[in-house]
C-alpha positions as CSV (number, residue, x, y, z in Angstrom):
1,X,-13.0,0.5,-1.9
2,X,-12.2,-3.1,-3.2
3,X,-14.2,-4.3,-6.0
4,X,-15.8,-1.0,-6.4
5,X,-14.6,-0.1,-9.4
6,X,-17.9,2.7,-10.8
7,X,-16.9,4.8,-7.4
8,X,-14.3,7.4,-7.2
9,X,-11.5,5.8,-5.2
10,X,-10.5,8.2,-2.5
11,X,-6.6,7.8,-4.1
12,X,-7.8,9.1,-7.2
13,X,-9.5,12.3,-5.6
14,X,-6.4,12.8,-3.6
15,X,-4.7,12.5,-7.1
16,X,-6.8,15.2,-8.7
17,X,-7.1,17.3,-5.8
18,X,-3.4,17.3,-5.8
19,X,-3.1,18.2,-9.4
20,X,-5.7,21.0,-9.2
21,X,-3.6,21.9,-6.4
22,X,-0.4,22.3,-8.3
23,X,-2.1,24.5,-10.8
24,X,-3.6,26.8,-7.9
25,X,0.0,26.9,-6.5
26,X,-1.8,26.1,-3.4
27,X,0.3,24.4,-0.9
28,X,-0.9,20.5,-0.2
29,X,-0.5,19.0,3.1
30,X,-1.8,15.4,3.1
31,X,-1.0,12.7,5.8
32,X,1.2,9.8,4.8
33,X,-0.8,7.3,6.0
34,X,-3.5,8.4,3.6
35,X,-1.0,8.0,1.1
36,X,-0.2,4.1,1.8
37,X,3.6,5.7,3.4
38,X,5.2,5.1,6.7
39,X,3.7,1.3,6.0
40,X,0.4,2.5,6.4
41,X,-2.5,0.9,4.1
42,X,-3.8,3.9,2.2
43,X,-7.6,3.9,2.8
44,X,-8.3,3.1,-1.1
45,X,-6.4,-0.4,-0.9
46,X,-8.1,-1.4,2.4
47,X,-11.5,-3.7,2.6
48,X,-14.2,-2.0,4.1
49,X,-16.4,-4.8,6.5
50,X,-19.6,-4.9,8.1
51,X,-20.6,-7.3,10.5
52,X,-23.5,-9.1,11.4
53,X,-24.4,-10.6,14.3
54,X,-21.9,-9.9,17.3
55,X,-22.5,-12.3,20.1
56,X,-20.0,-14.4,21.2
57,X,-18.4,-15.7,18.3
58,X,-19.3,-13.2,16.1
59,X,-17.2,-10.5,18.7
60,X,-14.0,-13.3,18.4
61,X,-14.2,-13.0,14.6
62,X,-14.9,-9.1,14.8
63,X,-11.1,-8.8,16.4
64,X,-9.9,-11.1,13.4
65,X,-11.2,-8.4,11.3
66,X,-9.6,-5.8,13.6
67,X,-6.4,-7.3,13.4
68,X,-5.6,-7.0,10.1
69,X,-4.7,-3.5,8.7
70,X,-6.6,-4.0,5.4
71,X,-9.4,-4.3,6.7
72,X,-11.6,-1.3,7.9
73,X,-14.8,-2.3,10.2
74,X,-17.3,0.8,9.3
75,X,-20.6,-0.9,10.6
76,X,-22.2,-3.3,12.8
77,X,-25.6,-4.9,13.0
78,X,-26.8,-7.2,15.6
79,X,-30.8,-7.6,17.0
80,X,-29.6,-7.7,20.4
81,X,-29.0,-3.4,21.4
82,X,-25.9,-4.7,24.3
83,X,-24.4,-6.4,21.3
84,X,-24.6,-3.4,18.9
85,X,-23.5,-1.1,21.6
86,X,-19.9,-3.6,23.0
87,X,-19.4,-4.0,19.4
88,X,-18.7,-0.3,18.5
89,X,-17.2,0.9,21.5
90,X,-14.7,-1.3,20.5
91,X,-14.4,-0.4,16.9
92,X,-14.7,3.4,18.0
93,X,-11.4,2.6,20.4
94,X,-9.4,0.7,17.4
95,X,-9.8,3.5,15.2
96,X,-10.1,6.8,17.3
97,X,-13.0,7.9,16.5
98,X,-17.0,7.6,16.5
99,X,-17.5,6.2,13.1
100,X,-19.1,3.0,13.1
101,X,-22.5,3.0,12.7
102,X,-25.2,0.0,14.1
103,X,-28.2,-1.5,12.3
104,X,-31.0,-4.1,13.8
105,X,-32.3,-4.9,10.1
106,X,-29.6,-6.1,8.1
107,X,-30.8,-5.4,4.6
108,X,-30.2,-1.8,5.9
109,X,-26.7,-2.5,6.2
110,X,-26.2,-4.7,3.1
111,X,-27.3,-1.6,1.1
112,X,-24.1,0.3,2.1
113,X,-23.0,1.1,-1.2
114,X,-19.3,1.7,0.5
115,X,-18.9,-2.0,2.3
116,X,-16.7,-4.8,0.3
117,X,-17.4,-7.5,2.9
118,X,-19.2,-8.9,5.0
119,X,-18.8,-11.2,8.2
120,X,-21.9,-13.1,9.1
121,X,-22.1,-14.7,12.9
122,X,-25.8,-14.3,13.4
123,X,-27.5,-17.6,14.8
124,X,-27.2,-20.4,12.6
125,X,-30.6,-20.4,11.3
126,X,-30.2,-17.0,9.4
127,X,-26.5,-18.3,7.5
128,X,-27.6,-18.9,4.1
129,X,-30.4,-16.4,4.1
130,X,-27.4,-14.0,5.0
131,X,-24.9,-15.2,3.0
132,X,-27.3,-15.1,-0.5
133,X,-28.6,-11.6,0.6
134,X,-25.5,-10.3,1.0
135,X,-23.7,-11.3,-2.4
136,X,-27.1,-10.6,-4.3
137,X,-26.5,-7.1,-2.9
138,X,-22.8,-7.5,-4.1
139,X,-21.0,-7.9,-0.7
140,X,-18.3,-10.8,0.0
141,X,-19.2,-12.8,2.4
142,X,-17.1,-14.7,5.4
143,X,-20.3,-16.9,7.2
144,X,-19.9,-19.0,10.7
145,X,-20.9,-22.5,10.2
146,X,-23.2,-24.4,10.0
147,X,-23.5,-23.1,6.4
148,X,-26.9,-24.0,5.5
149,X,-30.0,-25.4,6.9
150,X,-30.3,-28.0,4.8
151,X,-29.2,-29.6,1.1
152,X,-31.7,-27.1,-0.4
153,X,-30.0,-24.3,0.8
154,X,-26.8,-25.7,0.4
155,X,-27.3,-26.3,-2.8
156,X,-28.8,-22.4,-3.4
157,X,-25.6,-21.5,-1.4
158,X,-23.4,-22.7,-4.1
159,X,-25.4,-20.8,-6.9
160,X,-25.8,-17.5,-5.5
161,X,-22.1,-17.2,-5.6
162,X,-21.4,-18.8,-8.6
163,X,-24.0,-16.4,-10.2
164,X,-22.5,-13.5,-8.4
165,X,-19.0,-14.4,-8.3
166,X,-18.6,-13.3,-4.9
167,X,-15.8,-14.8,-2.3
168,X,-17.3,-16.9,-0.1
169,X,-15.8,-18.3,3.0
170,X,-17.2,-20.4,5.6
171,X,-16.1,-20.2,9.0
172,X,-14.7,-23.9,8.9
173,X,-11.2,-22.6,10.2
174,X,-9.3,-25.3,10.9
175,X,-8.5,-25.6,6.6
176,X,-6.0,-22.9,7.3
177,X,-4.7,-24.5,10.2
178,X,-0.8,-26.2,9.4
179,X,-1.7,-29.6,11.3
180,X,-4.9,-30.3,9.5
181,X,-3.1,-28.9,6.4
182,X,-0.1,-31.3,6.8
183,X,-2.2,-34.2,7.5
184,X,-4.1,-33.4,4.9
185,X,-1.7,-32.8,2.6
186,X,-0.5,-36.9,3.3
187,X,-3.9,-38.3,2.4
188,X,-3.8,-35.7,-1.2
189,X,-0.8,-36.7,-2.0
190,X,-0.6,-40.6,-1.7
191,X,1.5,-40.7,1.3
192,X,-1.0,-43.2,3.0
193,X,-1.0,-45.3,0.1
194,X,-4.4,-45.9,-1.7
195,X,-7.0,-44.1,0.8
196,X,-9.8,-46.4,2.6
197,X,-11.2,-44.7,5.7
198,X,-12.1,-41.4,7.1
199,X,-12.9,-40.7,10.7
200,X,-14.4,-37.8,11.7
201,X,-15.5,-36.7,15.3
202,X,-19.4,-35.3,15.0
203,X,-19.4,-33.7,18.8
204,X,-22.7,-35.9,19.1
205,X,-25.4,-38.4,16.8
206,X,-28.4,-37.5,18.5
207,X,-31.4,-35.3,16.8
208,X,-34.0,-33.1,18.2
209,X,-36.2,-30.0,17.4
210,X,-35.5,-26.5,18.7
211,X,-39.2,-26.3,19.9
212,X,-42.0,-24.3,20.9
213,X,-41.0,-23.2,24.6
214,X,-43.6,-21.2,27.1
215,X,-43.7,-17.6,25.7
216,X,-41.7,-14.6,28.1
217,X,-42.3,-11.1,27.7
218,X,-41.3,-9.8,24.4
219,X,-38.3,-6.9,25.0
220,X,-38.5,-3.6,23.4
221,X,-37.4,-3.9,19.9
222,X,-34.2,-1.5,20.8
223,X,-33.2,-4.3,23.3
224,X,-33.6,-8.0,21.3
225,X,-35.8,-7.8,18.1
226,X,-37.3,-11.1,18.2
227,X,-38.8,-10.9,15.1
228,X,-35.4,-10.4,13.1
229,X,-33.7,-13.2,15.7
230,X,-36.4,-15.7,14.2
231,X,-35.7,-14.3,10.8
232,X,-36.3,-17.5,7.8
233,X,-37.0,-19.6,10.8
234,X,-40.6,-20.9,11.3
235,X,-42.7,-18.4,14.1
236,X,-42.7,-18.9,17.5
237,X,-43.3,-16.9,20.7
238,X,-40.9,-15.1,22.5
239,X,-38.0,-17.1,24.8
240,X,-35.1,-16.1,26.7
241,X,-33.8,-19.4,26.7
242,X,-34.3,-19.8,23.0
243,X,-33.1,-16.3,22.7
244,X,-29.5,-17.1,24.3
245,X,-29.5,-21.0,22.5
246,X,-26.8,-21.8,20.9
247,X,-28.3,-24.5,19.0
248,X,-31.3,-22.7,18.0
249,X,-32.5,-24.2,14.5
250,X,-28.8,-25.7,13.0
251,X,-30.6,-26.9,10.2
252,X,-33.8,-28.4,9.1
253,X,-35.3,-27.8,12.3
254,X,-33.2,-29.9,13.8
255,X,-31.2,-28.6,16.6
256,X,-28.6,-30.0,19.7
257,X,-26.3,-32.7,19.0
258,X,-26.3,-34.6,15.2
259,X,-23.4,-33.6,13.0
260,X,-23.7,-29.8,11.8
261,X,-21.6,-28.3,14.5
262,X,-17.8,-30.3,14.9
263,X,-19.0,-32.0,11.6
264,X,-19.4,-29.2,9.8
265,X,-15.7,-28.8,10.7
266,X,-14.4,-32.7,10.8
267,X,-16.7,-34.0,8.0
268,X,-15.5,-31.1,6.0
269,X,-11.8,-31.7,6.3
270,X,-12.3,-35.5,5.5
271,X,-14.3,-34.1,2.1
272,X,-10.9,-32.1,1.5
273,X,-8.6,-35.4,2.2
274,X,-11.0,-37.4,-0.1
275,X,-10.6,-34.8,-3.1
276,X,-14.4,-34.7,-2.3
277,X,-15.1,-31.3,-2.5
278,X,-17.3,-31.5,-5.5
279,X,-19.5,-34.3,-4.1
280,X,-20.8,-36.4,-1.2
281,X,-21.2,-40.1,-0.1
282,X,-23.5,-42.2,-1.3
283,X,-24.5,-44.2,1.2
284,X,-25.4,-43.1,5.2
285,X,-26.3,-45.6,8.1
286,X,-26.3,-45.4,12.1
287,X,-24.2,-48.7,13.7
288,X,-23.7,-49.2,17.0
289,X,-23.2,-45.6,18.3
290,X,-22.1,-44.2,15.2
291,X,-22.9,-43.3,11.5
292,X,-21.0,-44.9,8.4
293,X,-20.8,-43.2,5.2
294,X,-19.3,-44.4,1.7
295,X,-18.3,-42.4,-1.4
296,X,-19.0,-43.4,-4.6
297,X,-14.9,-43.9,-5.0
298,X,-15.5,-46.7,-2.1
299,X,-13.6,-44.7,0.6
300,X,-15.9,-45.2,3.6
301,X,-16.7,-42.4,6.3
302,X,-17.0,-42.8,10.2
303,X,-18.6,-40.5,12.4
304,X,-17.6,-42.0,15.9
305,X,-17.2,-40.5,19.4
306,X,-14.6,-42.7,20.9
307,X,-11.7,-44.5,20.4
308,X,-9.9,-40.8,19.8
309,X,-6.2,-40.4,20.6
310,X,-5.8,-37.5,23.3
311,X,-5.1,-34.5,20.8
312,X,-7.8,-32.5,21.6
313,X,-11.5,-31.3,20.1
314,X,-12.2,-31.8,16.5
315,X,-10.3,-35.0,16.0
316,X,-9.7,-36.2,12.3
317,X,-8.0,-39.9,11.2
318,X,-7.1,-40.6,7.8
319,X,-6.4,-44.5,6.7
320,X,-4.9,-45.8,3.7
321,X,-3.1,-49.2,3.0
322,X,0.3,-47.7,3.6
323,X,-0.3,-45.6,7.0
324,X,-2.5,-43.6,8.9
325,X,-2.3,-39.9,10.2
326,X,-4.8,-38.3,13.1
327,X,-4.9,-34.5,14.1
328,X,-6.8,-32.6,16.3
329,X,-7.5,-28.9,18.0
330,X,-3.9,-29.3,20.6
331,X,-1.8,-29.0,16.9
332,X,0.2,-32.4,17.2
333,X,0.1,-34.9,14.7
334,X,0.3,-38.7,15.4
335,X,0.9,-41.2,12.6
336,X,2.5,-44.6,11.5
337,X,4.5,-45.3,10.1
338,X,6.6,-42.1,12.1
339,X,8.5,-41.3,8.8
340,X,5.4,-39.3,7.6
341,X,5.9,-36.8,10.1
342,X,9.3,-36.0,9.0
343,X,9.8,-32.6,8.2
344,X,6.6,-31.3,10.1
345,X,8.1,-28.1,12.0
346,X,5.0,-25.5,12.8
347,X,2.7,-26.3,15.5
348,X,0.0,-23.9,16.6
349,X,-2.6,-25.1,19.5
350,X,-6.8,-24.1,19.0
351,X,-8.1,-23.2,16.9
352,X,-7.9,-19.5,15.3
353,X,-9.2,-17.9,12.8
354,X,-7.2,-15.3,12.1
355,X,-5.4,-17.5,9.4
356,X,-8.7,-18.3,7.8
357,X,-10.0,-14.5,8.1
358,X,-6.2,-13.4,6.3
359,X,-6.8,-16.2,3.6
360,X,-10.8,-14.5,3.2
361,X,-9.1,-10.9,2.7
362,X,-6.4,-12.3,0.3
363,X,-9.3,-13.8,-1.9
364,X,-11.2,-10.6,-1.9
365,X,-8.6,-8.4,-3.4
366,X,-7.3,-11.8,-5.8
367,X,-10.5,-13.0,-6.5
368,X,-9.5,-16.2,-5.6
369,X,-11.0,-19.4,-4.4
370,X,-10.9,-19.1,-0.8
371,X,-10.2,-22.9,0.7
372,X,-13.6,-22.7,2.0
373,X,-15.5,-22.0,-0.4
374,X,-19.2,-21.8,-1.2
375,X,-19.0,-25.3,-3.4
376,X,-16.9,-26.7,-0.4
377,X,-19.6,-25.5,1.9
378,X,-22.5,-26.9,-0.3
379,X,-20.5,-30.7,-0.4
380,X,-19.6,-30.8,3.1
381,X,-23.1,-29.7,4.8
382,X,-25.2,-31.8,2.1
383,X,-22.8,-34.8,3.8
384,X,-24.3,-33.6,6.9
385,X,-27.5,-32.7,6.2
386,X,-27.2,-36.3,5.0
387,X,-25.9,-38.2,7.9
388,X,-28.4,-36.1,10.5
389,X,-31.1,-37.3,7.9
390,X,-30.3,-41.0,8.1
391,X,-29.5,-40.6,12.1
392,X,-33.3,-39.1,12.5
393,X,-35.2,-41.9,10.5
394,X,-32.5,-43.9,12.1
395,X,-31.9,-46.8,9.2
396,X,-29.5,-46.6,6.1
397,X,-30.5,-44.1,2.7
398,X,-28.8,-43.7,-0.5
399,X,-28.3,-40.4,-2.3
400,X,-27.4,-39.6,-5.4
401,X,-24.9,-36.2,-5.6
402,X,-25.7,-36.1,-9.8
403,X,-29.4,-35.1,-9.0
404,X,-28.8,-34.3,-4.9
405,X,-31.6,-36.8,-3.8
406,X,-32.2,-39.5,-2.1
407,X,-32.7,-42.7,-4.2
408,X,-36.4,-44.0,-4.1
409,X,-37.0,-42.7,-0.4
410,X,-39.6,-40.0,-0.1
411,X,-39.5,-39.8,3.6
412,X,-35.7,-39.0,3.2
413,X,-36.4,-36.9,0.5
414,X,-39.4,-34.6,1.9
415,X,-35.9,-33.7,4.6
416,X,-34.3,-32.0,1.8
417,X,-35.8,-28.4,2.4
418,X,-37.8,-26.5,4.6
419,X,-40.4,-23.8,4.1
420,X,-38.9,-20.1,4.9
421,X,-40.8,-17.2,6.6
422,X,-41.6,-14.7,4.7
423,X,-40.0,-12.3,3.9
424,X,-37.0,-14.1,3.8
425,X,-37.6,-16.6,1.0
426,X,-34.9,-16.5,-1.7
């Protein structure tokens, strides 16, 4: 497999057999396919995947993975038993067979020996824990956002794979999407004229805590391993509701609206338009309905609600003293002044990830920066992190991205990390 380079590749044991073969003067029959002919990816050139955690996004990004024939899904692990079980009926049916197998635990899967990759869709409490266990055990790793829980583990996120030098990718898709790319692109390149604002749309600015909820009766362990669901998170009883949340523990606690779930996507491509992908603002405060950010290079941040043109979820506006360019999920492009958009041919509507999983796979066998990468991740959650810290204290703070703290403020500070169940402390 990729990247296993100690492990007898299955082309070199076809090579030998065949060789043996020869002097045996024993005929050979071997498939094409498993020779890379016919157009067929030979199995020693594709990327074998697990996946973990294959609910409802996790089952889009699973037919991402499908889709592309260099990729081979062999495994799947999910606490939730109807999960496990849709998830390989379906990779069973792609491939013909009864291969895959299914895990609740998933340090049992990450110590496949024969897995390259892995995709990580769990709930968003268990990312980073994930992500770190996986490339300690030597896996790749493309991760659902939000990233991290908070700057502590963004900060261990960008580490880890420095350490390892695994490919990271975060599932912050819309970097490989040719609208945000192009208008993107405008704001890199100088087309705007000097950069001075950055508009991103946060899908909400209000805080709350996922809770303690009145305890139902705990399922069999086949069915929905609550244990494993809470994972790093802090204890609590068992829920259905919580069980089926979406925006169980996001980060620090904090759950439901504040700026880890579109802002993990907006504020991440105004990090990219701001060459920022090595640091954060410096300054956060809530105004009137929204929260306003400034980098240390003076280009100021907006997280706003309204005032969007109609283009769709996950807006994005870039300003600079010589024009202005806004984007979102529908795939058009608005700007002024309108010879900016000259040129601009490709328009795709959503938001897939089928680009972003094709620019993951590419990394893995390059080694390669993916354009999400785990120090892209760390920057654009810690601005997060950040903003929902300012928004829950609700007045301005200051942070500093040389020592990734927040300047004279212990209450801000103290929000930096949280304390991990064991055993899932890294």
């Amino acid at each position: 497999m990729i990247g296993k380079e100690t492990r007898l590749s299955r082309r070199r044991l076809l090579t030998t057999a065949a060789k043996a073969s020869a002097l045996l003067a024993i005929p050979q029959f071997i498939p094409s396919s498993a020779l890379g002919k016919d157009g067929a990816i030979a199995p020693s050139e594709r990327i074998s995947v697990g996946a973990i955690g294959i609910g409802n996004r996790g089952s889009y990004d699973l037919t991402c993975f499908l889709g592309e024939a260099d990729a081979q899904v062999m495994a799947v692990c999910d606490v939730r038993g109807v999960n496990r079980d849709r998830a390989k009926k379906v990779i069973d049916a792609k491939y013909g067979n009864t291969d895959c197998k299914t895990y609740i635990d998933l340090r049992e899967i990450l110590a496949r020996e024969d897995l390259d990759a892995v995709l990580i869709a769990t709930g968003p409490n268990w990312h980073c824990t994930a992500s770190c266990l996986a490339a300690n055990a030597g896996k790749d790793v493309y991760s659902e956002k939000p990233s991290t829980k908070n700057i502590a583990q963004s900060l261990m996120l960008k580490e880890v794979f420095a350490r390892t030098a695994r490919v990271f990718q975060a599932g912050t898709q819309r970097r490989s999407l040719p609208n945000f790319i192009f208008s993107i692109d405008l704001a890199r390149r100088g087309k705007l004229g000097k950069l001075h604002t950055l508009h991103a749309h946060p899908g909400g600015l209000g805080c709350s805590m996922s809770g303690w909820l009145a305890p139902d009766p705990e399922p069999a362990r086949e069915e929905a391993d609550w244990d494993q669901y809470l994972g790093p998170a802090a204890w609590r009883p068992f829920n259905k509701s919580l069980l089926n949340g979406f925006n169980f523990e996001k980060g620090g606690g904090l759950t439901g609206g504040g700026c880890l779930e579109w802002g993990s996507h907006c504020v991440d491509l105004c990090q990219w338009a701001n060459d920022a992908d090595s640091t954060a603002p410096i300054e956060y405060e809530p105004v009137n309905g929204q929260l306003h950010a400034v980098y240390a290079n003076g280009v100021k941040l907006i997280l706003r609600n309204d005032g969007w043109l109609p283009l769709g979820s996950c807006p994005v506006k870039f300003e600079g003293d010589a024009g202005w360019v806004e984007t979102a999920d529908d795939g058009d492009v608005k700007g002024e002044p309108a010879s900016l958009l000259a040129g601009r041919r490709v328009k795709i509507g959503g938001y897939p990830a089928n680009f972003h999983v094709r620019n993951f796979l590419d990394c893995v066998k390059s080694r390669g920066k993916t354009r999400a990468n785990a120090e892209a991740a760390c920057w654009a959650h810690i601005a997060c992190h950040a903003a929902n810290i300012a928004l829950f204290l609700q007045r301005k703070v200051k942070f500093d991205p040389a020592k990734c703290e927040f300047i004279a403020d212990a209450e801000a500070n103290r929000m930096r990390s949280e304390a991990l169940r064991e055993p899932w402390r890294l």
